[in-house]
N, C-alpha and C positions, 0 to 999 in steps of 0.2 A: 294803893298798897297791896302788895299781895306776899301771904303768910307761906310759909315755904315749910316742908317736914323732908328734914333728908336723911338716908336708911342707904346702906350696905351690906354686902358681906353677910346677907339673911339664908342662904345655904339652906336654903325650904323649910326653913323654919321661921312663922312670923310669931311671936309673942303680941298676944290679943289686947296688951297695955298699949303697942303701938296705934288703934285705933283710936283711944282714948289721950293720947299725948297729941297727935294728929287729927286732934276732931275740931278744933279752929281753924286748920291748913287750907289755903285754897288748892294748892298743890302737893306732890309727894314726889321727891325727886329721890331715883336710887343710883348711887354708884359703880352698879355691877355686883356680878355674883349672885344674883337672885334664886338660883337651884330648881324650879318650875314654872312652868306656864301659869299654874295653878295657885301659885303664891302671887303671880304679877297678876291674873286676873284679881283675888282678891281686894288687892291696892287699887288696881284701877278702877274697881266695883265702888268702893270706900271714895275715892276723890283723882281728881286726874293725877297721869302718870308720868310723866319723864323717865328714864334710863338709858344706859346702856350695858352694853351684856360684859358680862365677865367672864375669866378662863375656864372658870369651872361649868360655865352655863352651855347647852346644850340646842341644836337647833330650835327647838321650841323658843326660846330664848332671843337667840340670835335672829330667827326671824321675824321678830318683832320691833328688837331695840338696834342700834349702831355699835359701832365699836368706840364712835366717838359722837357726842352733839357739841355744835356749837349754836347758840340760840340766843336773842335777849330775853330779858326778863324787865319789863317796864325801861330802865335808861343801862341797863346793868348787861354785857358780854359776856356771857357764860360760857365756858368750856367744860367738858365733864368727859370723862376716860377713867374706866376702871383704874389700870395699872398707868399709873402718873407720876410718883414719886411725890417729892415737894421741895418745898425753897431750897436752892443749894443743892439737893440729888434728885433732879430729875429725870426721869428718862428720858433716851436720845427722843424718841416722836416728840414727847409732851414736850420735852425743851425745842423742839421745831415748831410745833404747834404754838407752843405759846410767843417765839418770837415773828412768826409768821403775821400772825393775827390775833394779836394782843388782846386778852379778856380784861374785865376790869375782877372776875371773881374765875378758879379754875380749882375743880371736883373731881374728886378719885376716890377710891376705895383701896378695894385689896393687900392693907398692910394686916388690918384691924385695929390698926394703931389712930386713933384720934387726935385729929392734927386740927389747929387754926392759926395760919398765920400768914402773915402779910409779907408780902417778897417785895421789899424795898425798890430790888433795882428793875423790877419791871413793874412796877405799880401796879399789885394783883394779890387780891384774899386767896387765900388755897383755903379747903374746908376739905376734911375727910372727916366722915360721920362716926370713922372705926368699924365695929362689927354689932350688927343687932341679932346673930345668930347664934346657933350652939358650938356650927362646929370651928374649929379653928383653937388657937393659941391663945386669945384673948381672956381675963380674966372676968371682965362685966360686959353686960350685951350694954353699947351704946345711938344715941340718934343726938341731931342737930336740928335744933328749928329755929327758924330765923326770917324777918321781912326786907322786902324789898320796895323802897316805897322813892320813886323816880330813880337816881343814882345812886341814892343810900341804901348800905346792908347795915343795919341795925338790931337790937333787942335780941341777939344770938343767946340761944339757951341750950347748954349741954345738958343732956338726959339718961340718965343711967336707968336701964332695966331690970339691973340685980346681977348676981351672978351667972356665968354658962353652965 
């Protein structure tokens, strides 16, 4: 089984509760937009990192993460892209992407908006974490953590960090 802490939209700002929400996590998966180097070393310092970069993020950034991963996770296909949309609007790549090579779970950020949900006609979880940062339109900083234990995503817990 492995315990999974997923973060977006942190805009160089990490609230220090995220250490403490993610201190069971084997991993920390973010969906772009991280705003420093110096925030991603942070995370990675803390437990391993997954990402990839987002529109605001800056070489430092970028040269580190993808635009896009695909990867498993125990029996689980993972796709993950910043700007993805979700079930019913997504965007042209991510709707290639995802009927190209079909994830059984597919991850974005960039709305700030906290999404879960299952897209019936390509059998696929979508998860956006929303925004764990200050800046942006969002009204509470959120995360998502959740296991993966063989093909199962399970025990999903939304977590609210307060107001931005």
């Amino acid at each position: 089984m492995t315990k999974i802490g997923l973060i977006s939209d942190t805009h160089n700002y990490l609230d220090e509760a995220v250490f403490r929400h993610f201190e069971h996590c084997d991993e920390i998966w973010h969906g772009g937009d991280f705003g420093t180097a110096e925030l991603a070393d942070r995370l990675s310092a803390f437990k391993p990192l997954r990402g990839v970069y987002g529109n605001i993020d800056g070489y430092d950034i970028r040269s580190r993460f993808p635009e896009q991963q695909h990867f498993t996770c125990e029996g689980v296909k993972v796709f993950m892209m910043h700007i993805g949309g979700y079930p019913g609007r997504y965007t042209p790549i991510a709707k290639m992407q995802l009927l190209a090579n079909p994830p059984q779970l597919f991850i974005s950020g960039h709305s700030h908006i906290l999404k879960i949900i299952y897209d019936e006609k390509i059998k696929c979880l979508h998860m956006n974490p929303g925004a764990a940062g200050i800046a942006g339109w969002h009204k509470v900083k959120t995360l998502i953590r959740f296991e993966i234990d063989g093909a199962d995503m399970k025990n999903c817990e939304v977590i609210e960090l307060g107001k931005r």
